[in-house]
C-alpha positions in Angstrom: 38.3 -17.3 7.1 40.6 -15.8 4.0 41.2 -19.2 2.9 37.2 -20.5 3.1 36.5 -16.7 0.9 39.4 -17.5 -1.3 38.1 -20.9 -2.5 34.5 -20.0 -2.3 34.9 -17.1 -4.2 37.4 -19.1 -7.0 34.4 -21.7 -7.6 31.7 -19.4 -7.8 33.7 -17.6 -10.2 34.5 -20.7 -12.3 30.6 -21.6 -13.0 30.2 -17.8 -14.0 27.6 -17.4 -11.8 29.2 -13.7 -11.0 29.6 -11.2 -14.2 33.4 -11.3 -14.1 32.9 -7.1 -14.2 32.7 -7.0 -10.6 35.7 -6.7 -8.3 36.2 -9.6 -5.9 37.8 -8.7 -2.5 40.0 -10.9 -0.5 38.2 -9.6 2.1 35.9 -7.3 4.0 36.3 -5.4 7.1 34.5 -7.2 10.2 33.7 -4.1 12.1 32.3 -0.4 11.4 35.7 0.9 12.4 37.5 -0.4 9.9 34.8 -0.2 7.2 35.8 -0.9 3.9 35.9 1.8 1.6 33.6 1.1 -1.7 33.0 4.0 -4.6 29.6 5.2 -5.5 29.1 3.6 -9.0 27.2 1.8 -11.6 29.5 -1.2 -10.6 28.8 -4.1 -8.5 31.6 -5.2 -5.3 31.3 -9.1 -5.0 32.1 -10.7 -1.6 31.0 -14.2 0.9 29.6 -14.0 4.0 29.0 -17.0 6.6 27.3 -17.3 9.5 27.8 -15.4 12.4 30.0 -12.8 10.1 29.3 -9.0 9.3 31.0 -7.2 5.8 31.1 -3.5 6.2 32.0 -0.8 4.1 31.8 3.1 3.8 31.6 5.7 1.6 31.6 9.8 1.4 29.8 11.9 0.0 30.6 15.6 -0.9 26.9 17.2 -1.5 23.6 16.1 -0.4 22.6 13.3 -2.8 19.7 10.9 -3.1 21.6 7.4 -2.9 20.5 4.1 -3.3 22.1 0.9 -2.3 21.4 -2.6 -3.3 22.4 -6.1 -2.1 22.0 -8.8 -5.0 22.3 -12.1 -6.1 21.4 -13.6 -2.4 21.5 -17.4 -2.2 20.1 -17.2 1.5 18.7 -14.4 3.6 20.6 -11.3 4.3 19.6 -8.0 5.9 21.3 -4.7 5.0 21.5 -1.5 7.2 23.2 1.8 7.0 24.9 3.7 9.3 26.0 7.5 9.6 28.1 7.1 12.9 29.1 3.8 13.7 26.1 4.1 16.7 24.0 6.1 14.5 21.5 3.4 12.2 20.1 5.2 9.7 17.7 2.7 8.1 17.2 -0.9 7.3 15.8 -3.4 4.6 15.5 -6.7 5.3 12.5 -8.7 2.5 11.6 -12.1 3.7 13.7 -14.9 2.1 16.4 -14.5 -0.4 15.2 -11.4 -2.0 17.3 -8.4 -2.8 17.4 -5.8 -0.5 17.6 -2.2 -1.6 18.0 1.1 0.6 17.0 4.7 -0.9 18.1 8.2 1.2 18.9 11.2 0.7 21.8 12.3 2.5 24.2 14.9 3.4 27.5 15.5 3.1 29.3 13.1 5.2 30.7 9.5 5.4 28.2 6.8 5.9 28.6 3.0 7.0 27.1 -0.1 4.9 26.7 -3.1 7.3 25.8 -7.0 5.7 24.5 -9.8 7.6 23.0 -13.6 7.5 19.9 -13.9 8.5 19.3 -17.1 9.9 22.0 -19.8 9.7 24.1 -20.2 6.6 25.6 -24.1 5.9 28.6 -22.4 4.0 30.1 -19.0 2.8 27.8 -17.7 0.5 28.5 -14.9 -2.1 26.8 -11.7 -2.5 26.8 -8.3 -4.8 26.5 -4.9 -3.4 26.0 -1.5 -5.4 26.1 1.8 -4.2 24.4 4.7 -6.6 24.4 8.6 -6.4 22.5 8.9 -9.7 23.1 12.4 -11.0 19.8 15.3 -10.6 17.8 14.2 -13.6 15.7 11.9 -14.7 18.1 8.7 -15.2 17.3 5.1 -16.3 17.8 3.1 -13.1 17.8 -0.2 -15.4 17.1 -2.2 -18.7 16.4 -5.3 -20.4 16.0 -6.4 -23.8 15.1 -9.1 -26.0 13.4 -10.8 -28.8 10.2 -11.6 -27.3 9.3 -13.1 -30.6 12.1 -14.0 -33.6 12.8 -10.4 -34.6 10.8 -8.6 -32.1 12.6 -7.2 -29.4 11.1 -6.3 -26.6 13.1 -3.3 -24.0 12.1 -2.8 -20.5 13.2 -0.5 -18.1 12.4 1.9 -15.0 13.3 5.3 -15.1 13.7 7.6 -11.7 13.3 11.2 -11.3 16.2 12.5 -9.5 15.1 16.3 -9.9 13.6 18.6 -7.2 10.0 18.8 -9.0 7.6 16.5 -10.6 8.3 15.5 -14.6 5.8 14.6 -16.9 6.0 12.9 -20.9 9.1 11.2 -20.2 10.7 10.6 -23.0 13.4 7.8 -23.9 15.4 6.8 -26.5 16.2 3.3 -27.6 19.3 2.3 -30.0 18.9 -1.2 -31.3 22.5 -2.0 -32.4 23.5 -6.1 -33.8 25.9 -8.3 -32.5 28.9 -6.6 -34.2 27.7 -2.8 -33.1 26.1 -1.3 -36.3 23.0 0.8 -35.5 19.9 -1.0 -36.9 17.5 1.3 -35.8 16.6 4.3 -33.1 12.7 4.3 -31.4 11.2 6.3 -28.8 8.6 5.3 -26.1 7.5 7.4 -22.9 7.7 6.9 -19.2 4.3 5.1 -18.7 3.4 7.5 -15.6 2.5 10.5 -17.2 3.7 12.4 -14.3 6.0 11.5 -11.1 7.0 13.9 -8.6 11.0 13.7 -6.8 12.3 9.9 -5.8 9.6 8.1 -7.7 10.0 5.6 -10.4 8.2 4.9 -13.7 8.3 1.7 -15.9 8.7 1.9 -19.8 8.2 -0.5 -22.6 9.3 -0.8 -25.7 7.9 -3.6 -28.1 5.8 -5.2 -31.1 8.0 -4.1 -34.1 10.2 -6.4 -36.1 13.9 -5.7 -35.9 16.0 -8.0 -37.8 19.4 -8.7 -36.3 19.0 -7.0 -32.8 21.2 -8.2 -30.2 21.7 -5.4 -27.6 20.7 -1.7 -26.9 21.4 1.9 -25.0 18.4 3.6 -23.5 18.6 7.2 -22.9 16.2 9.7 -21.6 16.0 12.7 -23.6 13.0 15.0 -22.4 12.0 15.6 -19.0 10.0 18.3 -18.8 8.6 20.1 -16.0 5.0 19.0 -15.0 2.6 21.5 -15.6 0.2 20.0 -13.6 0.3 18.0 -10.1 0.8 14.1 -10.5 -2.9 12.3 -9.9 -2.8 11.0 -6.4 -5.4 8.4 -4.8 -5.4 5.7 -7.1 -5.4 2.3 -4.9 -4.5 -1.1 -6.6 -6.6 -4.0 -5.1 -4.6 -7.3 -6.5 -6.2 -10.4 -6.8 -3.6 -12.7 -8.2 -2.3 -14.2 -11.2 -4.2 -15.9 -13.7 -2.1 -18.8 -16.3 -3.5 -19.1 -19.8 -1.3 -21.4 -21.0 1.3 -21.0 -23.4 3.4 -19.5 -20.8 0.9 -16.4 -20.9 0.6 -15.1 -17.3 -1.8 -12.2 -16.4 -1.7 -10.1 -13.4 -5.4 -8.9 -12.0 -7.4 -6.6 -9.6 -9.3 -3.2 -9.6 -8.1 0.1 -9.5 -10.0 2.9 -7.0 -9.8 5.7 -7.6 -10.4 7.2 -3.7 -10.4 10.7 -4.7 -14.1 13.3 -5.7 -12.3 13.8 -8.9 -12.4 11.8 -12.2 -9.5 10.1 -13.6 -9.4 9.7 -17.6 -6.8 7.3 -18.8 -6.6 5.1 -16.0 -3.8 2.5 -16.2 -2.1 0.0 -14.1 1.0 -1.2 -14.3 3.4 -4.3 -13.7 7.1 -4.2 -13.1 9.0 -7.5 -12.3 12.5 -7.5 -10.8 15.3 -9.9 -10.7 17.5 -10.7 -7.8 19.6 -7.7 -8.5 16.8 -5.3 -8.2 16.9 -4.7 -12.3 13.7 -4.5 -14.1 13.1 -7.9 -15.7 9.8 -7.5 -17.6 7.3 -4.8 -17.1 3.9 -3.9 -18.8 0.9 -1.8 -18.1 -3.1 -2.1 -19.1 -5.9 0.3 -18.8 -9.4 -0.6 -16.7 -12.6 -1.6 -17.8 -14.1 1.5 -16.8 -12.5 4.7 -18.1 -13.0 7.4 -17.1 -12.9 6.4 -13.6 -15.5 8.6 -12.0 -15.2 9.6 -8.1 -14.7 6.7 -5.5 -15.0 4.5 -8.5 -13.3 1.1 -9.5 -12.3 -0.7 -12.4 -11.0 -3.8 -13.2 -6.9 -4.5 -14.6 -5.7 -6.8 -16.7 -1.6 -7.0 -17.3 -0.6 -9.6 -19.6 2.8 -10.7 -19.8 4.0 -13.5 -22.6 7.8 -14.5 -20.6 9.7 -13.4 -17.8 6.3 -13.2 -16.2 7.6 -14.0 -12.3 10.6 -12.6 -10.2 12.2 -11.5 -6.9 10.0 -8.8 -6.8 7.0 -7.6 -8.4 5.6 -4.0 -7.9 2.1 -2.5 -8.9 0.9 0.6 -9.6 -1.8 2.9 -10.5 -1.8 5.9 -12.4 -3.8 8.2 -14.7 -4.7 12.0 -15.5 -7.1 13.8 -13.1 -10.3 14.9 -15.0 -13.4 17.3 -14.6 -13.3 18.9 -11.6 -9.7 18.4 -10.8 
């Protein structure tokens, strides 16, 4: 089974379909005793698996952490569990299809077990990429993407998570467009699109419709995070209706927003966030309804429009908005 990794890996190497960043084993251990040890870090650990075959791996932690591990770039279907104990399963995630698969705990101090598998039956070794994160307690950009939507218009997407033990509110983020040789072209700021999110969730942000001449890659970095002064709004329901194409590669996202709550909701908003098959935001946006303020156990209807990158492994919805009178 070396051998069949060995050349699998080589070839999937040679067509660059793995960023060559990411360290390539021999081989994984088969069994939860003998669990390979992996690092908690921003980098990727790339490996095969076949039918019938289980990859494990372990790592330690020395203070209780909020953790969150990812299995990418799946040609075929795959489930992912973790362990504490080698008999104690912890959790599971295992999406339909070929979908990325992603696990977020908090944990204690400990050592904890990572176990890969095939769902279904595999025709051949296929390669995966697996990530284990222990973000740091603040409010960290899980992930970014940028480009020129138009010309000399880039456009930055991204998801930010809050990683503190209290809600945040007017996130704030700062963008460094650099060119292709590193000179700094220009700095912006844009805002968490959630005005506030409590512990363990997740906000998009956006970044776009200014010309930039030259752009050809960024660092995001949040900079303010402060406390919420008030409760995040709660009871907001997204009712999706589909996707609507209107040509030109122009793809919209609808449905209504309720809100289910006896308060009123000024700003309401809904938005989009696409992700690739690493679990990275591809493309994200966010629209307000046709009725705003949204008055008690009312609805309104949600636009998103999205010019490119308007489809991907995963795409997650979400309502938000500021509570009103009477909250």
């Amino acid at each position: 089974m070396r051998r069949l990794r060995y050349l699998v890996l080589m070839a999937v190497l040679a067509t660059g379909a793995l960023a060559t960043s990411a360290p390539v084993r021999a081989d994984t251990a088969d069994s939860c005793g003998t669990a390979t040890p992996i690092a908690t870090s921003p980098d990727w650990t790339s490996d095969t698996l076949e039918t019938g075959d289980r990859d494990w791996y372990r790592f330690s932690l020395s203070i209780r952490r909020r953790v969150i591990i990812t299995l990418g770039a799946l040609p075929a279907n795959a489930r992912l569990d973790l362990y504490g104990a080698c008999s104690n399963h912890l959790a599971e995630s295992d999406r339909p299809g070929q979908g990325f698969e992603e696990l977020v705990r908090m944990l204690d101090p400990g050592t904890y077990r990572v176990r890969i598998r095939p769902v279904g039956t595999w025709a051949q070794a296929m390669p995966y990429r697996l990530r284990v994160r222990a973000p740091r307690r603040a409010v960290v950009v899980l992930s970014s993407s940028g480009w020129n939507e138009f010309p000399t218009q880039p456009r930055v997407v991204g998801e930010v998570l809050n990683n503190t033990g209290s809600a945040r509110e007017d996130v704030r983020i700062r963008i460094r467009f650099y060119d292709a040789a590193g000179r700094l072209l220009r700095t912006g700021v844009t805002f968490a699109r959630r005005e506030r999110f409590g512990p363990g969730q997740r906000s998009m942000f956006v970044w776009a419709n200014e010309i930039i001449p030259g752009y050809d890659h960024h660092e995001v970095e949040v900079t303010d995070a402060p406390i919420a002064s008030v409760p995040p709004t709660t009871g907001l329901v997204v009712h999706r209706e589909g996707t609507s194409d209107h040509g030109f590669g122009v793809l919209s996202y609808d449905g209504t927003l309720e809100n289910t709550t006896r308060f009123t909701v000024t700003q309401p908003r809904v938005s989009v966030t696409i992700y690739d098959g690493l679990g990275r935001v591809r493309n994200a946006d966010f629209a307000g309804t046709d009725v705003d303020p949204l008055g008690p156990f009312e609805s309104g209807a949600y636009t998103v429009l999205l010019n490119d990158r308007n489809t991907g492994d995963k795409v997650v919805i979400a309502g938000h908005g500021n509570r009103g009178p009477g909250g």
